[in-house]
N, C-alpha and C positions, 0 to 999 in steps of 0.2 A: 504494500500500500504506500502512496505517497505521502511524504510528509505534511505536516497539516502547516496552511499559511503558504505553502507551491500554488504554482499552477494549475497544478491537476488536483489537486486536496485544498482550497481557498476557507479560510476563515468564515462560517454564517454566522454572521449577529444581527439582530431585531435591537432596534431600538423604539424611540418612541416619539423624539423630535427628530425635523433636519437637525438643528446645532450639535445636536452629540453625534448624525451620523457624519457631518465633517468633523469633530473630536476623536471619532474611531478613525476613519480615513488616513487621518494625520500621523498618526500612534503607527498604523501597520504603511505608511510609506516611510516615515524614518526608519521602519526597521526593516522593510524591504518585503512585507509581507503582502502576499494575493488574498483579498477580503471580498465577499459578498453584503453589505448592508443594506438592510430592511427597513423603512421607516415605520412603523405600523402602531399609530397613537394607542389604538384599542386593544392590543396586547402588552403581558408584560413585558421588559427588557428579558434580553437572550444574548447572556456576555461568555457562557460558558467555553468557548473558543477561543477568544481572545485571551479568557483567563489563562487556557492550558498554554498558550504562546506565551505570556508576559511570565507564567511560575512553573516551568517544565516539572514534571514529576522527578526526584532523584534516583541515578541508576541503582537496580538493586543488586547488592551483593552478595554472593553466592554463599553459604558457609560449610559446603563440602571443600573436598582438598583438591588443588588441580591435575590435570590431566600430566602435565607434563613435566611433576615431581620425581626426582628419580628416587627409585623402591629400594627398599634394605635386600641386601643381597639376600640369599638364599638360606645358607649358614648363619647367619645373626639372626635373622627372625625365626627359625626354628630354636635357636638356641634362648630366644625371649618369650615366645608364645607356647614351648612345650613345659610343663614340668618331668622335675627328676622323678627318673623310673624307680619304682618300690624295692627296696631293699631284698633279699632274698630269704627266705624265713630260715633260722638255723635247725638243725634237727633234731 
């Protein structure tokens, strides 16, 4: 999918006067973003879009171990994961 505020994925917001829809206008050409705005008195404002543009979500980080950690050798992890074998019983 494109990103939103592109070309092909444009920002929809509803507002409610012209003055805010040149106030949005303004906001997504300084930032270089493709907007669709709506003037529409009779509904409510619809900034949902612009908000995810102005407060991007933070990436999330992962808390498994990476891929491309190198493993304990062979030898050591058997020697850490195994216990000592049982004594031998005397007769």
């Amino acid at each position: 999918m494109a990103k939103l505020g592109s070309s092909a994925h444009p920002a929809v917001v509803r507002v409610q006067t012209p003055e805010r829809a040149h106030e949005i206008f303004s906001v997504c050409d300084r930032q270089r973003w493709k907007a669709i705005v709506g003037v529409e008195p009779d509904k409510p404002e619809d900034l949902s879009d612009l908000e995810k543009l102005l407060n991007p979500p933070a990436p999330v980080i992962s808390l498994r171990s990476r891929r491309r950690e190198p493993a304990l050798s062979g030898r050591s992890q058997d020697r850490v994961l195994t216990a000592p074998a049982p004594a031998a019983a005397s007769r």
